[in-house]
N, C-alpha and C positions, 0 to 999 in steps of 0.2 A: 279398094285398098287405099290407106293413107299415106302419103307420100312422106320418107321421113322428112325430119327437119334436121337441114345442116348447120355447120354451126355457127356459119354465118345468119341464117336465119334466128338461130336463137339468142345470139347475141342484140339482132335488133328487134326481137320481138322483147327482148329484158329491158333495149333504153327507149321506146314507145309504151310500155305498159305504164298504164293511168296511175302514178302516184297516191292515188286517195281513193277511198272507197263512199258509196252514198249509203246513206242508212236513213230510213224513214222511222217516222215516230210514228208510234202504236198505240189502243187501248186509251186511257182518257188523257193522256200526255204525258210529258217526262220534266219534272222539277229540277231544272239546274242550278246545280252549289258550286258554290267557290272552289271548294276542296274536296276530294276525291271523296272526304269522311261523312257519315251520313247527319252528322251534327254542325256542319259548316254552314258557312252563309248564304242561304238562297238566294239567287237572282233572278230569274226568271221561270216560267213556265211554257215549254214546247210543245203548242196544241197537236192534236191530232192529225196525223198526214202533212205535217213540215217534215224538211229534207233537211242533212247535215252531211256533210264534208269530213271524213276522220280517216287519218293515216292508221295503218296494219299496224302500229303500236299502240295507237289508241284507243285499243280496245282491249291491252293487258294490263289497265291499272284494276284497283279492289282498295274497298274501303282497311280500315284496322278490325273489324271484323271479319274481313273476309267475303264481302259482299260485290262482285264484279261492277267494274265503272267506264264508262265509255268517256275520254275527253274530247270535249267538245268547244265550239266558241262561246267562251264567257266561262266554261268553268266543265263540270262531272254531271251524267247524268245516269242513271241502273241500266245495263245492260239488257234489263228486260223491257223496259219502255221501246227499243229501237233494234229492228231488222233491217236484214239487205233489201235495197229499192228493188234489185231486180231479183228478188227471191224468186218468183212466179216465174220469169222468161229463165232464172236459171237450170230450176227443175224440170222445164216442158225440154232444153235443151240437154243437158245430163242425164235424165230418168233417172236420178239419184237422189234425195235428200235423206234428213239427218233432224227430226221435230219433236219436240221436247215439251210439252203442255201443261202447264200447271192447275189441275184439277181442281184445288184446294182454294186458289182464288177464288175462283165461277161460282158465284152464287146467284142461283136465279130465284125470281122473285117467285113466290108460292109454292117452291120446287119443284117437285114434280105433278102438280095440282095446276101451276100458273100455265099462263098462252104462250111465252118462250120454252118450257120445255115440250109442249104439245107440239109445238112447229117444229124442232129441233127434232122429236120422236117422229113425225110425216117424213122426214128426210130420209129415212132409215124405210126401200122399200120393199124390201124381202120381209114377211110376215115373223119368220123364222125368228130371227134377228130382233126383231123388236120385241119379240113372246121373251129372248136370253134375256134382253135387258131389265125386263118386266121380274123380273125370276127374282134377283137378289133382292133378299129382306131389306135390306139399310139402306138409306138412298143414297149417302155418301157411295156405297158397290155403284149401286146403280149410275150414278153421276160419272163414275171412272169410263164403266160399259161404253155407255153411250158415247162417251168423249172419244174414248177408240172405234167406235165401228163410224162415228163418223170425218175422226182423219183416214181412217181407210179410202173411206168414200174420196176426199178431198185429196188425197196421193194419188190416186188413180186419176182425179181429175186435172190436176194440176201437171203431172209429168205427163201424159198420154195427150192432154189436151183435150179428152173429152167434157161433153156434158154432163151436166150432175145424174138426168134423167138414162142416160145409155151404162153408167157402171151400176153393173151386177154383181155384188159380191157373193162367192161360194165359200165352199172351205173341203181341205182335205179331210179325209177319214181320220189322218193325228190331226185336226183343229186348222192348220195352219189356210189365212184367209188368201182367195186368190179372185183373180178378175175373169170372170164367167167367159166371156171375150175375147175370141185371140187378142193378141195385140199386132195392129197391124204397125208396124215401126220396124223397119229395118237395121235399122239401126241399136233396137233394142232385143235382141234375140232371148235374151232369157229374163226381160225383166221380172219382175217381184216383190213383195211388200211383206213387210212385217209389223207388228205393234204387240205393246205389252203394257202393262200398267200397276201400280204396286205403289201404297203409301199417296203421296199429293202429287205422283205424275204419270205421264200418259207420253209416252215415247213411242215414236215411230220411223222405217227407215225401209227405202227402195233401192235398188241396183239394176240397172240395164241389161247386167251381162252373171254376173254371178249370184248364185243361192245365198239372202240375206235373213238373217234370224236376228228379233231385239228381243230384249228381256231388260226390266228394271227390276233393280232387289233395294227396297227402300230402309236406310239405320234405324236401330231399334224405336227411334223417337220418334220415326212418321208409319211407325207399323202399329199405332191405337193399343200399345200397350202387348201387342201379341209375341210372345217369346217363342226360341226356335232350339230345340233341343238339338244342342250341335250329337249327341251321343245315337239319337234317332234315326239321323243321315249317315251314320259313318259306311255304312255297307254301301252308301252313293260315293265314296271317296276311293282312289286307289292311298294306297297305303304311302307312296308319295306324298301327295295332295295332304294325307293326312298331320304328317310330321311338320308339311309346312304351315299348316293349320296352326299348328302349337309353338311355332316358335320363336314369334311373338306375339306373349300372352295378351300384351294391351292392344295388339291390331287383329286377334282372331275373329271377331264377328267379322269386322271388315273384310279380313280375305275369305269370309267364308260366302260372302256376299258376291266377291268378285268371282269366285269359283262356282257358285252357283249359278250366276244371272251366264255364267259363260257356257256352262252344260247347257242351261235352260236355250239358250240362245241358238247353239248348236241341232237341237233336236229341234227346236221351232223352223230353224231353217231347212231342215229335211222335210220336215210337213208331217213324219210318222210317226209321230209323238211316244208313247213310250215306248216305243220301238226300241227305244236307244238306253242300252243299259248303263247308267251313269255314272258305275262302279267300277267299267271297263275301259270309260274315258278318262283317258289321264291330260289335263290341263298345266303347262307351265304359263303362268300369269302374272300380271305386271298394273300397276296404279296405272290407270290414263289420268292424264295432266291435269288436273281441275281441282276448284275447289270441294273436298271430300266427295271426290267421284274415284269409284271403283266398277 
């Protein structure tokens, strides 16, 4: 059992918490500007696996576009250039994260013909799994596949602490992917994992303790031109859901998106896939904080 904390204790655990957070640079490095805008003056460039310093506000500016900016010494760098140093010891301690993959970038050389996707395919080693991936026609699907069954791999390795060679991934009779392996962690009684993929990402998210479902539902512009007859799903709507749908006209895709990836999300987290009649769930739903995230 954990002892609470009184409030003496959490008043000094608030004036000893570390002021700044470190963030490591990633990927081939991060181009810092003068000004948050992505047209400003370059100053420098932050090779791979340098460390930076940046206070919990410094990481809510965005360009005039809309493009997220981390500030930094000397100037702005993309928020995607740079993660928490201690992402890894955070997740092995939490059995939680929260990973977001941009697909659209990765481009390997020969695609799926070259020696990086061969190696990246041997990683994957349940037979099964690699025959799914093999399936879809387009290699953009394929590309997506892959990318998710192997942050599966890599969440299980990463909270659990295991080796790459010891996670076994299964899956429920609804789809949903699980680790063949008890988990021996006490402290993680009901851990879990989810992923989903849709448009240029590949999201994934674990829990410790409670039943977690992800789902991305990508804007009409990263869905390759594919439309989605709102008229087709309505028997997936309650009649609520419906009205809110329409009323407002220039945000209905949007909420239709957040309504969906929220059912979708929900039955993934149950594991018994259409088990879960979607016409019976009724969703009250709300924007999470981001830029054009629903």
């Amino acid at each position: 059992t954990k002892t609470p904390c009184t409030p003496l204790k959490t008043a000094h655990a608030r004036m000893t918490a570390p002021t700044s957070l470190r963030y490591v640079v990633t990927g081939r490095g991060a181009l810092v500007r003068r000004g948050a805008d992505l047209d400003s003056e370059e100053v420098e460039t932050l090779p791979r696996g340098a460390t930076v310093d940046v206070q919990p506000e410094d990481l809510e500016h965005a360009s005039t576009c809309g493009v997220r900016r981390v500030k930094v010494a000397g100037g702005f760098v993309s928020r995607r250039c740079v993660r928490p140093a201690d992402w890894l010891a955070a997740a092995n301690d939490t059995g939680r994260i929260r990973w977001r993959v941009d697909v659209h970038a990765w481009k390997p050389k020969l695609q799926d013909e070259g020696a990086e996707w061969r190696f990246l395919m041997d990683l994957i080693r349940e037979p099964a799994e690699r025959e799914k991936v093999e399936l879809y026609l387009h290699f953009k699907d394929r590309k997506r596949a892959l990318a998710g069954r192997l942050a599966a791999r890599r969440c299980c390795a990463a909270c659990l602490g295991l080796a790459w060679t010891d996670v076994d991934v299964r899956r429920t009779k609804g789809g949903k992917p699980f680790l063949a392996a008890a988990v021996e962690r006490g402290d993680f009684p009901g851990w879990n994992f989810n992923l989903s993929h849709d448009g240029r990402y590949v999201v994934a998210a674990a829990e410790p303790t409670c039943l977690v479902g992800a789902d991305v539902a990508a804007p009409p512009e990263g869905r390759e031109g594919k439309e989605v007859s709102l008229d087709a799903i309505k028997n997936s709507l309650t009649a609520r859901e419906w009205a809110w749908l329409h009323k407002a006209p220039q945000k209905t895709y949007d909420r239709f998106r957040l309504l969906w990836s929220g059912k979708e999300a929900y039955a993934k987290a149950r594991g018994d896939g259409l088990a879960v009649k979607f016409g019976q769930l009724d969703l009250v739903a709300s924007n999470v904080p981001g830029r054009n995230a629903y």
